[in-house]
N, C-alpha and C positions, 0 to 999 in steps of 0.2 A: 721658540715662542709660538703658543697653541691659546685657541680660546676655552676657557676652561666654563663649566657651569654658570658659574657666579657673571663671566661677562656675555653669556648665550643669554642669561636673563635679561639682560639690560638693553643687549641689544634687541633682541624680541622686541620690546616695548618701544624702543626710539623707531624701528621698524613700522611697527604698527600704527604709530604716529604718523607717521609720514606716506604711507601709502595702502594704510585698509580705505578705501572708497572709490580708490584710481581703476581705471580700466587697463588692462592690459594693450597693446597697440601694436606691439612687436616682439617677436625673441630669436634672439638670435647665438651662436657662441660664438664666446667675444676670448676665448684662449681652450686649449687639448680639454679641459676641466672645467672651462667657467662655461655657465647662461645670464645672459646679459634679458631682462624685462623689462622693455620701454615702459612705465606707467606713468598716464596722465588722469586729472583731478583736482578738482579745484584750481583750475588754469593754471597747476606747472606741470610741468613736465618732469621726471627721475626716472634713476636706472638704476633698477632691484637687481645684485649681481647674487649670482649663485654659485660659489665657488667648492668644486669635488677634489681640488688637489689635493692629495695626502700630506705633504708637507707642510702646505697653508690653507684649510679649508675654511670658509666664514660666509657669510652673509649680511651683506652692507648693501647701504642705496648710495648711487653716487650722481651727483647734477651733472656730471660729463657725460655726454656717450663713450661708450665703450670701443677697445676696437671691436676688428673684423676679421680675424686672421685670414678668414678661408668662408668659403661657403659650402664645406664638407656638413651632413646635415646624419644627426646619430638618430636612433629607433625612439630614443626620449625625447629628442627635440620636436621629431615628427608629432609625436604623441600629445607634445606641450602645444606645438601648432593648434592641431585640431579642435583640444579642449579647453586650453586656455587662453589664447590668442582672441582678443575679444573679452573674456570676463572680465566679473568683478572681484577684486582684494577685497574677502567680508572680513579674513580674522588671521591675526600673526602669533601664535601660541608657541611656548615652551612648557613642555612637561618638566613640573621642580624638580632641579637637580642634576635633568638630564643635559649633555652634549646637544641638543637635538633643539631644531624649530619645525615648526607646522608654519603652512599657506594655506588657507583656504580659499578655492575661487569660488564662484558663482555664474553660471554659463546658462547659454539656453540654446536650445538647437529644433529642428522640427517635431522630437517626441516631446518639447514639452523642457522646462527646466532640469538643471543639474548641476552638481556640485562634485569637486573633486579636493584633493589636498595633495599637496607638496611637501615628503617628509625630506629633509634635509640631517641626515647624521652628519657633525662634524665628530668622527671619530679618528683622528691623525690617518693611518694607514688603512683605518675600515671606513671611511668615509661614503656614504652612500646619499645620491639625490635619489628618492622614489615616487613615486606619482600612484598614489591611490585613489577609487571611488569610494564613495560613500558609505558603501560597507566593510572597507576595509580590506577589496581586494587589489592587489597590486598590476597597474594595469602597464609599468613599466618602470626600468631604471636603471643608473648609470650603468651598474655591474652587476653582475650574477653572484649570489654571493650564497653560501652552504654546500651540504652532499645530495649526492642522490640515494635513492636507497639500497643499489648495491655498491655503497663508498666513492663513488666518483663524482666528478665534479658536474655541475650542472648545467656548464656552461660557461663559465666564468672564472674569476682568483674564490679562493675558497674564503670565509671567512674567517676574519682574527681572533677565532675565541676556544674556550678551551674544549678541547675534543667530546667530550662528554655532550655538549650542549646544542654541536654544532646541526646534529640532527632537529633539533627542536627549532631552528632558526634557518626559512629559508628564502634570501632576497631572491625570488626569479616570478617572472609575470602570470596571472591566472592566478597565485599561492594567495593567501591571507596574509597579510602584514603583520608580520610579530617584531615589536620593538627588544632593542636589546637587555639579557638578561641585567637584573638588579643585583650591584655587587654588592656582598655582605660586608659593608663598613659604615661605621658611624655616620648617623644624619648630622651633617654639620651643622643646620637651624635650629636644633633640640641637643647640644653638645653639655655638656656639664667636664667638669675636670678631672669628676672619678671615671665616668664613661671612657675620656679619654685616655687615663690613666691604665685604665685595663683593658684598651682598644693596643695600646703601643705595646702593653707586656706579653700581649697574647702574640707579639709576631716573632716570627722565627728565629731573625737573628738577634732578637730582645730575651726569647728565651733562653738561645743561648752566648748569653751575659757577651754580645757583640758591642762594643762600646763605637756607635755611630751617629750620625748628623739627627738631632732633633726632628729637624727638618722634613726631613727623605720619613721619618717613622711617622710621618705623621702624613706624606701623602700617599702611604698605605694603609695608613690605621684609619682616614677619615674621606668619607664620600664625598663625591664633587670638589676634589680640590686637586687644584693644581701645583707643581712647583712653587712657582711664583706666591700662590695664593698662601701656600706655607710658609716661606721665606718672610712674608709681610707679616704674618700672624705671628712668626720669630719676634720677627726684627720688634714689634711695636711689644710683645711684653714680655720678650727679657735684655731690655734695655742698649738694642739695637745690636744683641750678637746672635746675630744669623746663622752662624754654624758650630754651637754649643750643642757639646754632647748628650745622648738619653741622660747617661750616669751624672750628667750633673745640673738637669732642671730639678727642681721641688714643686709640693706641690700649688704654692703660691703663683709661681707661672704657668702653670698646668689650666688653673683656674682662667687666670687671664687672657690663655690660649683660647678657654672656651667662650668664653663670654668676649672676644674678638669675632670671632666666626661669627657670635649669636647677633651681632651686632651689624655686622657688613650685610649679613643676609636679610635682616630687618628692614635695612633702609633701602636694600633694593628693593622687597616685597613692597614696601610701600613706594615707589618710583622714586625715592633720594637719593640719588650718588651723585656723588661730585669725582667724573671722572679724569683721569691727568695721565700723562704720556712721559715714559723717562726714558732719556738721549744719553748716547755715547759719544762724548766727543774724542777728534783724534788730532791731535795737536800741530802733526805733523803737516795733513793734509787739511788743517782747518776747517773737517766738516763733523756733522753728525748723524749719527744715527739710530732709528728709532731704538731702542732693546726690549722695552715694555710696554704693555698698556693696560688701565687696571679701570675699574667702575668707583675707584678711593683714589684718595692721593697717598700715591707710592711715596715709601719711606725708606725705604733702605737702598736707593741709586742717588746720587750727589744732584745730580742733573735730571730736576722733574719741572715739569710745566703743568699746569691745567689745561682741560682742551672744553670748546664749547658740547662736546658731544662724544658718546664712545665709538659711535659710527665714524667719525673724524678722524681718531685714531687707526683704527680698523681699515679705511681707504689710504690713509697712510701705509700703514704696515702692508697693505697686499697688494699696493702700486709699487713699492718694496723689492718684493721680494717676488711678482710675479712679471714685473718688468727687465728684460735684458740692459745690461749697458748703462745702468743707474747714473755712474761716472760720470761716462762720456758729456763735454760740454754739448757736443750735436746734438745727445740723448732724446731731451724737452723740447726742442725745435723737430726732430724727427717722428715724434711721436703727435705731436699737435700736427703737424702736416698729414700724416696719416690718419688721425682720426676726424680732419677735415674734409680729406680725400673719400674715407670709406662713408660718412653720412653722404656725402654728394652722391655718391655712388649706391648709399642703398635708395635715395628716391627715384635716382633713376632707372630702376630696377622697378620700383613700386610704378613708375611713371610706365615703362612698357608694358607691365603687367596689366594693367588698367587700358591702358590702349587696345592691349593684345584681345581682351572682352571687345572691343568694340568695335571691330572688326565687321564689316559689312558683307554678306555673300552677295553677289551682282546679280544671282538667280534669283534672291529674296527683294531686288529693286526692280527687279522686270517680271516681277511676280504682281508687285504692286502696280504695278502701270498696263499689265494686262487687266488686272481686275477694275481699276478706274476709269481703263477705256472702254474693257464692257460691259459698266453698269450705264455708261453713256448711250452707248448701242445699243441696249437693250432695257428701257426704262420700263417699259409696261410687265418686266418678268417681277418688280420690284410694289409691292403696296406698302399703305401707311403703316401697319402694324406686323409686319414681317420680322423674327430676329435672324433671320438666315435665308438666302438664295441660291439656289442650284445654277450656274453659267454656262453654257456649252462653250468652253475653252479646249484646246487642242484637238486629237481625235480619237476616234471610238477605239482603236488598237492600244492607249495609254494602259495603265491601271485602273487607274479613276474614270474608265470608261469617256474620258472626255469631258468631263463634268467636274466641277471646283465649285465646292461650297465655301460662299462666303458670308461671315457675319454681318447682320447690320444693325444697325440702330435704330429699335424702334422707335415710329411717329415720326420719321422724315423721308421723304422720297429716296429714288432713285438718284437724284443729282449731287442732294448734300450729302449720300453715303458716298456721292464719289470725290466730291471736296472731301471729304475726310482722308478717304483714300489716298488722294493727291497730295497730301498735306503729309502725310505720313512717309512718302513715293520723295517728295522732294529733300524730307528732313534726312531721310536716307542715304540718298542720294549725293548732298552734299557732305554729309559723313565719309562715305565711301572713297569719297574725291580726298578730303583734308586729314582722314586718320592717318595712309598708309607714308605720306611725309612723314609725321609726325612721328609715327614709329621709327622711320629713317633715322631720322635726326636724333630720337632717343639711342639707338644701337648705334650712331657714331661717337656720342658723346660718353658712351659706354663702356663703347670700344679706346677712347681717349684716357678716359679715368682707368682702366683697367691697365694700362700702358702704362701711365705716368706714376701707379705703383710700384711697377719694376721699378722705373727710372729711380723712385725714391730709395728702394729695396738698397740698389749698386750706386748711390752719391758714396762717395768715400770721403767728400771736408766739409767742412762750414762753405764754404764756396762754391761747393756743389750743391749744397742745399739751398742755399739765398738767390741761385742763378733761378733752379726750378720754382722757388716760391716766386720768385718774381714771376714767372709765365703763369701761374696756375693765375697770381692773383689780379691779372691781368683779365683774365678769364672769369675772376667772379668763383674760383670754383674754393678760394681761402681767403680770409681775411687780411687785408693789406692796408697799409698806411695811403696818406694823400699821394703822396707822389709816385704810388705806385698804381692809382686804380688807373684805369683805361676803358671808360666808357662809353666808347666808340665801337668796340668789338664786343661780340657774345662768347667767341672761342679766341682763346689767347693767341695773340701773331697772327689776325687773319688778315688785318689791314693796321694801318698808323704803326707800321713798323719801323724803327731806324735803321740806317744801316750797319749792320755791325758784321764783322771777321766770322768764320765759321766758328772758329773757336770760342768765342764769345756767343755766339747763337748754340752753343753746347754742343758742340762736335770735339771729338777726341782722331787725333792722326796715328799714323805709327807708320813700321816699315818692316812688309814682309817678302823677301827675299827678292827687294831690289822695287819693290812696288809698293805706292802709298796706298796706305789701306785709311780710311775714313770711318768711323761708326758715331753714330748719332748719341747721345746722353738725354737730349729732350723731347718733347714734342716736336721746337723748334729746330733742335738738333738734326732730327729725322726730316724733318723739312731741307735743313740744309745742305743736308747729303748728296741731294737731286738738284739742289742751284748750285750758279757756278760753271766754269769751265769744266769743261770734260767730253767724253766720247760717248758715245748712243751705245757703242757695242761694252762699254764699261761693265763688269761682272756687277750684282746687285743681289745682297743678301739677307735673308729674312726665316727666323726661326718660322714653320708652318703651323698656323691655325693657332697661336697663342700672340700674347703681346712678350715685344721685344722690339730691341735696336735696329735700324735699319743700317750695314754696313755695306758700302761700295770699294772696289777694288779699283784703281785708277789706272789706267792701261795705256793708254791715248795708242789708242789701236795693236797694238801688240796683244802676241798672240801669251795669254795668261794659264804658267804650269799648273798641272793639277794640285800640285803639293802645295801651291800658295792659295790656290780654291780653299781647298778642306782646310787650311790654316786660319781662311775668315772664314770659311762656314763653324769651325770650332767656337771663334769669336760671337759670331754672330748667337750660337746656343748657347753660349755661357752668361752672354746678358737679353735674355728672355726670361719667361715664367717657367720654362723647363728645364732651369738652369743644373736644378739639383736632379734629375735624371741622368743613369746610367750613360743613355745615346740619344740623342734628338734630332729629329727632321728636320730639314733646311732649305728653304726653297731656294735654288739660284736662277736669274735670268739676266739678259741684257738692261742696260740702263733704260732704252730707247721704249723697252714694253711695260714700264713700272708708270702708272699715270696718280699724278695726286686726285684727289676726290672734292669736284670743286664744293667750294665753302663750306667744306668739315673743317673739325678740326686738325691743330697741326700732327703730323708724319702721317695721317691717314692716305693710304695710296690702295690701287688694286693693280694685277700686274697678272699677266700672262706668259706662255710661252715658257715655262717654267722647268725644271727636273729640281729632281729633292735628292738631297745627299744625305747621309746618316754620318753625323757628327759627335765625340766627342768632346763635350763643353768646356772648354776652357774660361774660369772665371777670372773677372776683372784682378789686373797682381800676378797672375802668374801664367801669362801668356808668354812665350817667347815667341819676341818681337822686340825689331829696334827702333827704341823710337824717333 
């Protein structure tokens, strides 16, 4: 299931609807292929998805945000950054006929305005997003795509088209954007019955007297069409049989083939489809699933609905099919937990970047408090209509000869340029004092959401997921019911705690060769790890410089084999973020030097005294260990 011509139109339009005038706000990629575009306008907010997968490529708005897989950032994203982050959505276009949508933004920068476009081929396997200026030169995109001119490749997968052509077509940056060639087949909007008639006879295996599917002849004899699109133009005029042979249409269906086409394409050009979605059910496991989606209501599946919109459909279908673990009941609860985790996470991102500007140098505060003390010192160097004064500050060995010119304000003395001065001196000043908490605090809670990703990553039941939403929502950081909020705390577990078993505070036990090994599963988990009975000298393990589980070795002084180290250092890299690496570092030290970090949030600790072992990760399931 591909989007064909017929529904790139439609969607263009419901597109264009809904976010030609939005600003652009953020982009980010939200999966290997997709860009996700925050756009807001007209006070909502949507997210313009831009999907390059080959197998499912489209372009839909969706009121969710998106996830975050990663914050791996490609030469197009950058590109998208710089030029469109900030503009405006002037125009959402489809060239008739074509696979293909246009973006255009609208931006403005210090030379002055600009405009760029965003060409999106959905072509199954040659699907290309490209980003051109104004004149059509291509200043970036997903893949490299043609030859060079001594036959090699340019960079990139070479492009899906026929040899002959490929020179004449080349996706790579600096090039002129040339759209893909026009194939010689019947305009479906201008179809007639004889056109068609001598479009099917002209094909090969019609030539030679090959007795096959209506259908299939006709999504080679006829442009912009799809299977599906064939199938319906079947199905509706030769009285709903779909896979009737060439040798036995006439030309009475042939007609009504044509003035089908003429028709569906009609009422898209003029904005009329009444779009509908048909489902596969499966008896067994009493669900369904989508199979098609069409800009008509589909006639030849048993099981068709209407949808408010074809974009509806389309977020269906590529929530689908670009989603892992559709089944799973966890699925929808793990996914809503993640995509409430990574918004949290990208303000706080936003949130230190914005701090990270404001940032005070202490030289630029005792810059200012020299200059206000010696406009004080020295009033008489200062008249009414001066805009600038030379100070003799530091000494004559400096650069500046010892001399600092400072602006003033003309028409006031010396005194009120230094009120001013002061004024500027203090706002600073307390800046200086209140940002660099502030950034603290933002890199802990950072550092918490980036952890409690793992954590979600390795839940393995509904149990384990309901434990963690309960902490997050306690925290504020997901949406929770009444009796779960906790409005006493800003970080989950930091105070109004009950008491509850390690294991219930989401710690997992086990036993490795005769010693309890502990590893943490939550925030509070990681917290738990270090309360409690135990020994100072207790081994204490932690994947290095990434987020992960914190795992203790329980010793009560006894002296701990090395083989049962590397066994929870294993453990310990196999639930981190570098789980999926070859070998990962591993920090070990005693219990006595790991200190929690007061009033962060939970498992946050700093710890000393440390060596790092190179560990083979052992994932959650397949550790040996007894429990």
């Amino acid at each position: 299931m591909t989007l064909d011509a017929l529904a790139v139109a439609c969607l263009s339009q419901e597109t264009a609807a809904r976010i030609v005038g939005s600003r652009i706000q953020h982009i980010h990629h939200s999966g290997t292929d997709a860009l996700a575009f925050e756009c807001y306008g007209s006070g909502e907010r949507s997210w313009l998805i831009v999907c390059g997968h080959p197998s499912h490529p489209s372009v839909h708005v969706s009121d969710q945000r998106p996830g975050r897989p990663s914050d791996d950032v490609t030469p197009l994203l950058l590109r998208l950054r710089k030029l469109v982050d900030g503009a405006l959505v002037t125009a959402v276009t489809q060239p008739r006929g074509e696979r293909i949508i246009q973006i255009d933004f609208a931006g403005k920068s210090e030379d002055g305005p600009y405009g760029v476009t965003l060409i999106v081929e959905l072509l199954g396997p040659g699907t290309t997003v490209i980003l051109v200026d104004e004149h059509g030169m291509i200043l970036e995109c997903s893949r490299r795509l043609g030859l060079g001119p001594k036959g090699g490749p340019t960079g990139g997968r070479v492009a899906e088209e026929p040899e002959a052509k490929i020179s004449s077509r080349r996706i790579v940056p600096r090039e002129v954007y040339q759209p893909p060639a026009v194939q010689e087949k019947c305009v479906p909007w201008a179809l007639t019955g004889d056109v068609l008639h001598d479009a099917i006879a002209d094909l090969p295996e019609v030539r030679g007297r090959a007795s096959g599917r209506l259908r299939d002849s006709i999504v080679r004899a006829v442009g912009a069409c799809s299977p599906l699109l064939a199938r319906e133009a079947v199905g509706a005029s030769c009285g709903g049989m779909i896979d009737i042979l060439v040798v036995d249409v006439d030309r009475v269906q042939l007609d009504a083939i044509a003035s089908w086409f003429g028709h569906v394409w009609e009422r898209v050009g003029a904005g009329d489809w009444n779009p509908s979605a048909a489902w596969v059910i499966d008896g067994d496991a009493k669900t369904a699933s989508l199979a098609a989606f069409a800009p008509y209501l589909i006639g030849t599946y048993p099981e068709v609905k209407p949808t408010a919109s074809l974009n509806q459909a389309v977020v269906i279908w590529h929530e689908a099919v670009s989603v892992s673990a559709v089944g799973s009941p966890e699925a929808g609860a793990r996914r809503a937990l993640r995509q409430a985790l990574e918004a949290r996470l990208d303000r706080v991102r936003a949130r230190q970047f914005s701090l990270a500007r404001t940032i005070i140098d202490p030289a630029e505060v005792a810059r200012l408090r020299l200059i206000g003390e010696y406009l004080l010192a020295f009033p008489d160097l200062v008249t009414m209509n001066m805009v600038e004064v030379e100070l003799p500050v530091g000494d004559a060995s400096d650069p500046n000869g010892g001399v600092l010119v400072v602006p003033l304000e003309p028409g006031v003395g010396a005194v009120a340029n230094a009120q001013k001065v002061f004024r500027k001196y203090h706002k600073l000043k307390a800046a200086a004092r209140e940002v660099p908490p502030r950034l603290e605090e933002a890199a802990q809670e950072r550092a918490y959401l980036e952890e409690a990703l793992v954590h979600l990553d390795l839940a393995q039941s509904g149990e384990d997921l309901r434990g963690l939403r309960e902490e997050w929502a306690s925290g504020g950081f997901v949406s929770a019911g009444r009796r779960e909020r906790n409005l006493g705390s800003k970080f989950p577990g930091r105070r109004n705690k009950p008491a509850v078993s390690a294991r219930d505070a989401g710690t997992e036990r086990m036993t490795i060769g005769g010693f309890e090994v502990v590893v943490g599963r939550s925030g509070r988990g990681n917290d738990a790890v270090l309360r409690g009975s135990g020994h100072p000298e207790d081994p204490w393990l932690h994947a290095r410089g990434v987020p992960g589980a914190h795992v203790l070795v329980r010793a009560a002084g006894r002296d701990v084999p090395s083989a049962v180290i590397e066994a929870a250092a294993a453990i310990a890299a196999g639930r981190s973020a570098s789980r999926q690496s070859p070998l990962v570092a591993v920090d070990c030290t005693a219990r006595r030097h790991v200190t929690r970090v007061s009033g962060g949030p939970p498992g946050l600790v700093t710890y000393r005294n440390e060596r790092t072992i190179q560990a083979v990760p052992v994932l959650p399931g397949r550790r040996e260990a007894q429990r």
